[in-house]
N, C-alpha and C positions, 0 to 999 in steps of 0.2 A: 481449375482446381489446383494446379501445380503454381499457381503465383499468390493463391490463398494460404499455398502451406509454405511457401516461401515468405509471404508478410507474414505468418504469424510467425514462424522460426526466428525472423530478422527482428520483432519488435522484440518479441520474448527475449533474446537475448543483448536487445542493447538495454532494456530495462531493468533484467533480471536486477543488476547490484541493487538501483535505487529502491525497487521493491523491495528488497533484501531487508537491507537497511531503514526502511517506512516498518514492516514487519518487525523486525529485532526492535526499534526503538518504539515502536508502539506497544509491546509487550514488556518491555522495560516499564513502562510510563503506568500498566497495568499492575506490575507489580511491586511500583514501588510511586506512590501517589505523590511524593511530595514533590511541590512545584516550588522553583525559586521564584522571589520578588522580580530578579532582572535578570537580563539575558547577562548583564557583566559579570554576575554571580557564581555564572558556569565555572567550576577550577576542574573536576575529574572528567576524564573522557565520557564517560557515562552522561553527566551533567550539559557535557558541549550535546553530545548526541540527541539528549531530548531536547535541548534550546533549537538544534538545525530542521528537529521533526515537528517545532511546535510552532516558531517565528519564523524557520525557512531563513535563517545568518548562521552564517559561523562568530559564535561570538568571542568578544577581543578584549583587553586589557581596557581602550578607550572606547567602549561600547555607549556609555552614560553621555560624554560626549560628543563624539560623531557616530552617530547612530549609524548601523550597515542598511544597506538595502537589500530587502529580500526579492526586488522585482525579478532577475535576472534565474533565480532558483525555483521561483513560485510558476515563471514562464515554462522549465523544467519537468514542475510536477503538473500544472497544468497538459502538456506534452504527454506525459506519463499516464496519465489518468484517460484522456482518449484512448491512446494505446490500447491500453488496459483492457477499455472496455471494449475497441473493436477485436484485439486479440482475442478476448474473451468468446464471443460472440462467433467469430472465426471457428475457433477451437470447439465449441459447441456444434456448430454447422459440421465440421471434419468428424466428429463424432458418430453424427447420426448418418454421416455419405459412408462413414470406413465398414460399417457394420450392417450384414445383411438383417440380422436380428436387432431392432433396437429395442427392445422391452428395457436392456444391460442399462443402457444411456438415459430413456427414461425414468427407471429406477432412481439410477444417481441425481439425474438432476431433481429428481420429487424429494429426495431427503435432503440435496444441497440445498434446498428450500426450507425443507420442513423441520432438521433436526437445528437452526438454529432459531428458528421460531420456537419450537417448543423448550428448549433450552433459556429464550428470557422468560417466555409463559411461567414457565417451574421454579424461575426465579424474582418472580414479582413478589413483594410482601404482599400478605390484604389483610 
């Protein structure tokens, strides 16, 4: 158990920023729709930030030209994204070992289900 809360401690923190940053620039992107034609289009910081959360480049002046490669950042989020999910999973497991009562844990995790299910339900047109 002490090397589960050790990997989760150690992912969660070497991930935290990119999460961060996946978060902040996805909720940018939420509240402000409009997408450029080209990644070389980015000029505000804002603008590079949703090019790096949506192409995976940081984009450049000669973008149009020598295209970047997102392999090396995509290998990253790839990386990230297990993490994620085995921290995930981890942290759920620590949950239910730390608490002699777990009704508290199941609770949460039945609304961490439910309350974003019914939140697109109530927002479908019909």
């Amino acid at each position: 158990m002490k090397l589960l809360r050790r990997l989760h401690l150690y992912l969660g923190v070497f991930f935290a920023p990119v999460l961060l940053f996946f978060v902040l620039s996805g909720w940018y992107q939420t509240q402000v729709p409009d997408r450029l034609k080209s990644a070389g289009d980015a000029e505000t910081f804002l603008q590079k930030m949703r090019v790096i959360h949506t192409d995976q480049i940081y984009p450049g002046d000669v973008e149009r030209t020598h295209p970047s490669s997102p392999r090396g950042f995509q290998a990253l989020v790839y990386a990230m994204s297990a993490a994620m999910v085995l921290s995930t999973l981890i942290g759920v497991w620590l949950a239910f070992r730390s608490l002699r009562q777990t009704a508290p844990v199941w609770i949460a995790l039945v609304l961490g289900i439910a309350v974003p299910i019914a939140l697109l339900a109530l927002g479908r047109k019909r």
